[in-house]
N, CA, C and O of each residue as an XYZ file, in Angstrom:
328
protein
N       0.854     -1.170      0.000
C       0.000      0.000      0.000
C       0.900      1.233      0.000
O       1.971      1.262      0.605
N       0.335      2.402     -0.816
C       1.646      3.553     -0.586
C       1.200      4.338      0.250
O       0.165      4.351      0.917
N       2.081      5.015      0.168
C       1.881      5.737      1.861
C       0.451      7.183      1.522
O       0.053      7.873      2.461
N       0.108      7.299      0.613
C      -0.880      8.584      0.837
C      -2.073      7.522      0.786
O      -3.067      8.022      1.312
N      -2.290      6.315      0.361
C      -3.260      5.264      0.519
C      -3.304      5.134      2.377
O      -4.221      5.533      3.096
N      -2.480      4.699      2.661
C      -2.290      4.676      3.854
C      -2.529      5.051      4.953
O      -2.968      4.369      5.879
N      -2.110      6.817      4.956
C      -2.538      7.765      5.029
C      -3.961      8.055      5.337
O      -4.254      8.263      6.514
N      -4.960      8.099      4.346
C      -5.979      8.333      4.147
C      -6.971      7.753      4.696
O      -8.115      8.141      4.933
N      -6.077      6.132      5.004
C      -6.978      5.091      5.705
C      -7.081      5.665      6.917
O      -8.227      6.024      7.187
N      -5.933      5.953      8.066
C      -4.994      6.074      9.210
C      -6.544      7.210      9.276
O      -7.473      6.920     10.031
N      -6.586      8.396      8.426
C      -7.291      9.309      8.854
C      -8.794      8.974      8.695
O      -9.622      9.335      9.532
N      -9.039      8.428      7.837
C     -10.713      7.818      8.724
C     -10.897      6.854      9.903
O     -11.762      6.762     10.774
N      -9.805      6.183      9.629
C      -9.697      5.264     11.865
C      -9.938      6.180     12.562
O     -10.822      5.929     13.382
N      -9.384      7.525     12.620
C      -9.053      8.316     13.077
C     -10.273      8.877     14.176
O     -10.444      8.932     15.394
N     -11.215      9.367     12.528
C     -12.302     10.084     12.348
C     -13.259      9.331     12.801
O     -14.170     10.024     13.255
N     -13.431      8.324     12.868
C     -14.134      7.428     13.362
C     -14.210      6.984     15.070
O     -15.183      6.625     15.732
N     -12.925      7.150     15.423
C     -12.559      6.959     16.775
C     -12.975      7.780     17.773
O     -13.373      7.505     18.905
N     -12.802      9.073     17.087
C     -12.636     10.315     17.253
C     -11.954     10.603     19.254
O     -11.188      9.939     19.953
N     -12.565     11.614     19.452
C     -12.195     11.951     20.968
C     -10.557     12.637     20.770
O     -10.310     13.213     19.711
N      -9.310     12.515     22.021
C      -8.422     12.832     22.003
C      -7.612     12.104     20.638
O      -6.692     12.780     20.178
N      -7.951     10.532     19.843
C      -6.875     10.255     19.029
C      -7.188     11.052     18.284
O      -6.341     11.916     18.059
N      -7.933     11.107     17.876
C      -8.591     11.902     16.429
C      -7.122     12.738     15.668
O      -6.723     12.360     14.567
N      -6.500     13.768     16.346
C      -5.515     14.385     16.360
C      -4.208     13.911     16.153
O      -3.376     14.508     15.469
N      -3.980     12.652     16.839
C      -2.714     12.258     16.954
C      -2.688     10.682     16.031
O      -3.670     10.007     15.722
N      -1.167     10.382     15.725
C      -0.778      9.716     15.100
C      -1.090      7.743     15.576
O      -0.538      7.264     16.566
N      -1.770      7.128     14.912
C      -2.404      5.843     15.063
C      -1.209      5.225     15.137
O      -0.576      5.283     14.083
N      -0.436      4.381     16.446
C       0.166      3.009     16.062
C      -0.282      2.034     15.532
O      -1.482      1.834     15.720
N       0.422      1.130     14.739
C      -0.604      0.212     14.001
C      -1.166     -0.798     14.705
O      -1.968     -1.619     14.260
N      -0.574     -0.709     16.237
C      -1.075     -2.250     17.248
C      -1.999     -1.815     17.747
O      -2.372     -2.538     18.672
N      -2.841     -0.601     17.545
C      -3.471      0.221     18.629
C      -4.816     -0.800     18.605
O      -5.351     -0.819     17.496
N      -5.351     -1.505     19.448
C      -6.533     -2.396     19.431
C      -7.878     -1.484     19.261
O      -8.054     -0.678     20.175
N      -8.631     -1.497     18.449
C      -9.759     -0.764     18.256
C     -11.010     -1.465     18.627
O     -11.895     -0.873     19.246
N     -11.101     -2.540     18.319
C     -12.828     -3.361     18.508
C     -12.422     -3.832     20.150
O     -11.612     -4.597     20.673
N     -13.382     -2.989     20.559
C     -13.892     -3.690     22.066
C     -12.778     -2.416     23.069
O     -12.758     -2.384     24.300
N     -12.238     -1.807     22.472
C     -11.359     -1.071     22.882
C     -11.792      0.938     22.866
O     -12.183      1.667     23.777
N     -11.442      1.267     21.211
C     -12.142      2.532     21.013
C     -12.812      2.463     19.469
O     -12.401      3.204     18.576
N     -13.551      1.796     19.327
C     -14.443      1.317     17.964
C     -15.650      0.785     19.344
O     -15.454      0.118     20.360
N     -16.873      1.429     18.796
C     -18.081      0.234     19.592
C     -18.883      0.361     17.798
O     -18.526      0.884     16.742
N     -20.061     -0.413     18.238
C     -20.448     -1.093     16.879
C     -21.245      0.116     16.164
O     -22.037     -0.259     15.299
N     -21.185      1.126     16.325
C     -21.589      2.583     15.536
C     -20.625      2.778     14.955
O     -20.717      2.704     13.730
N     -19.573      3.037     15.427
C     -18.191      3.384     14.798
C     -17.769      2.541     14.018
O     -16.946      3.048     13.256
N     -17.953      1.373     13.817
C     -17.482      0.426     12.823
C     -18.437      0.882     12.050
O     -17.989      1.730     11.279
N     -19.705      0.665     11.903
C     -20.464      0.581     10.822
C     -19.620      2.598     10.423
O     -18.543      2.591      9.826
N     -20.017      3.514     10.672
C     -19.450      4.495     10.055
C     -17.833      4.558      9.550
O     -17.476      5.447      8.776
N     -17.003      3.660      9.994
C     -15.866      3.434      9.732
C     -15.899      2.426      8.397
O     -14.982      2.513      7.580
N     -16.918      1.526      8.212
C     -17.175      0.765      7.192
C     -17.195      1.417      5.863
O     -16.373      1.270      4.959
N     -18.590      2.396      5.880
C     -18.989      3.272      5.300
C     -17.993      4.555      4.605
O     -18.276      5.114      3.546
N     -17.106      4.787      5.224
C     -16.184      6.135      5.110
C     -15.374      5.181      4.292
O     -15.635      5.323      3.097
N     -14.458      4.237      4.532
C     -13.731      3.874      3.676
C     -14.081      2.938      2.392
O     -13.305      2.675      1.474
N     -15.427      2.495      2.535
C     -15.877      2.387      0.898
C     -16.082      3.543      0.006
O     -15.989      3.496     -1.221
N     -16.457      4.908      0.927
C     -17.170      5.917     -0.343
C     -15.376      6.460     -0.690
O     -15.037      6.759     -1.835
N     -14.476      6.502      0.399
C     -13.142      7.024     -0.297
C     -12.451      5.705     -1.011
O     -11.824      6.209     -1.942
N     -12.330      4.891     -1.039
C     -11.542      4.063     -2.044
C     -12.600      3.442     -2.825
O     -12.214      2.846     -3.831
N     -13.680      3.447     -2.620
C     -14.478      3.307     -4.368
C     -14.849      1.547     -4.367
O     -15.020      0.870     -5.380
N     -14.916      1.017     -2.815
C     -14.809     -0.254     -3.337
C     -16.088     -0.791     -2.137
O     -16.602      0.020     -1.366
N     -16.425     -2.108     -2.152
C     -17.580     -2.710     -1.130
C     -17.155     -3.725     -0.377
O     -16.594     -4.688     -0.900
N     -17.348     -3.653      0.833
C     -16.908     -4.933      1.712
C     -17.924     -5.801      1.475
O     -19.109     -5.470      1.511
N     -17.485     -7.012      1.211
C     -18.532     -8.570      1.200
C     -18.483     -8.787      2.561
O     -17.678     -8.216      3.298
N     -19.613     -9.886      3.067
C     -19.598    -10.245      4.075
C     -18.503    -11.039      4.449
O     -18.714    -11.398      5.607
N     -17.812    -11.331      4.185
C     -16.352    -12.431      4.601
C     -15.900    -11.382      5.236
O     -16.002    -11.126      6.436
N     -15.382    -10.762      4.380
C     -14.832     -9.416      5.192
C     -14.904     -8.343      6.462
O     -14.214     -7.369      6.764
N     -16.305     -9.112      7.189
C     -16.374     -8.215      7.999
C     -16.527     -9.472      9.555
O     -17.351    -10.217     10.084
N     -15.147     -9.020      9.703
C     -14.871    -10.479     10.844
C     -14.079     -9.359     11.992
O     -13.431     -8.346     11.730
N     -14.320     -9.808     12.982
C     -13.817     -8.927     14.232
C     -12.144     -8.931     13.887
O     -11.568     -7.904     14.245
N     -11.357     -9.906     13.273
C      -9.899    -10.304     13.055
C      -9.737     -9.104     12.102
O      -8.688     -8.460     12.110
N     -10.606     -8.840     11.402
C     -10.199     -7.610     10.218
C     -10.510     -6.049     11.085
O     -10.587     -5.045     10.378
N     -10.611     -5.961     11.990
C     -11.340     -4.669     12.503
C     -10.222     -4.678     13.745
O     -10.956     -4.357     14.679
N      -9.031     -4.833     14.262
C      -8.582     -6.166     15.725
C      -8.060     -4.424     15.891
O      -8.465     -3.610     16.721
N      -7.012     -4.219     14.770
C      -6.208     -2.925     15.146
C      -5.869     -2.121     13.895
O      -5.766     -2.763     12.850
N      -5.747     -1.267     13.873
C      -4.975     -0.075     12.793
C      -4.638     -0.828     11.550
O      -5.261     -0.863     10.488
N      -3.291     -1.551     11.966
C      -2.774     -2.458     10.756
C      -3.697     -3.488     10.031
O      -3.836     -3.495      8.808
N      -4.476     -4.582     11.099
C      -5.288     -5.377     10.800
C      -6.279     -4.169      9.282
O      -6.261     -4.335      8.062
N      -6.831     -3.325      9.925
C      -8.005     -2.691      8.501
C      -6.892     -2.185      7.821
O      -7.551     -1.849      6.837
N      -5.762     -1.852      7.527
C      -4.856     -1.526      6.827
C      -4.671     -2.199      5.395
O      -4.718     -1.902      4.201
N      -4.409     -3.387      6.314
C      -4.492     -4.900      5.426
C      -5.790     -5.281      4.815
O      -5.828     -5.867      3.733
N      -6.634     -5.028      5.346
C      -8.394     -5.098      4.727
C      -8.114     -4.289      3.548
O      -7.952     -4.703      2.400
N      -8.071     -2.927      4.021
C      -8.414     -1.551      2.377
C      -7.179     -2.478      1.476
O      -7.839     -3.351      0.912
N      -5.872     -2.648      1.141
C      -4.967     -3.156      0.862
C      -5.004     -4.819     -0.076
O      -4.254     -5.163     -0.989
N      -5.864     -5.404      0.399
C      -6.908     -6.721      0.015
C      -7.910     -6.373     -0.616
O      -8.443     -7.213     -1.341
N      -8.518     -4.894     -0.519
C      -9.686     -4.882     -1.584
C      -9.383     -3.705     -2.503
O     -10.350     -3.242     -3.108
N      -8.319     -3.210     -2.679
C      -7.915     -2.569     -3.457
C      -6.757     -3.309     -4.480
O      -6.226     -2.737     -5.432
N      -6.582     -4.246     -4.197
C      -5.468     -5.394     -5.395
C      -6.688     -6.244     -5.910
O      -6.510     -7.148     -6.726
């Protein structure tokens, strides 16, 4: 993935998370589901990164293992963009 792809992802986690990260820079281990994602924020986190990369999550795709941390949906947009 290149880095303004990347990027772009990092900033809808972000936006989605919102609160104090919102601002600051995502580690990629940062655990989100069950952590700072509850199940509103996923579904709008779902949503934000289909209308910016142009693409649709199937149901396979939407497994708590793909949502775990930063990197984990990294690797999701990255899988449906090849």
């Amino acid at each position: 993935m290149d880095a303004k792809t990347a990027e772009t992802a990092k900033k809808i986690i972000a936006e989605s998370i919102g609160g104090e990260l919102r601002n600051k820079p995502l580690p990629g281990n940062l655990k989100l589901i069950g952590n700072v994602l509850d199940s509103m924020a996923v579904t709008n986190l779902l949503a934000s990164l289909e209308t910016a990369f142009g693409f649709a999550f199937d149901d396979e795709d939407l497994t708590a293992e793909a949502f775990e941390t930063v990197d984990s949906v990294l690797q999701l947009v990255q899988k449906k963009l090849s």
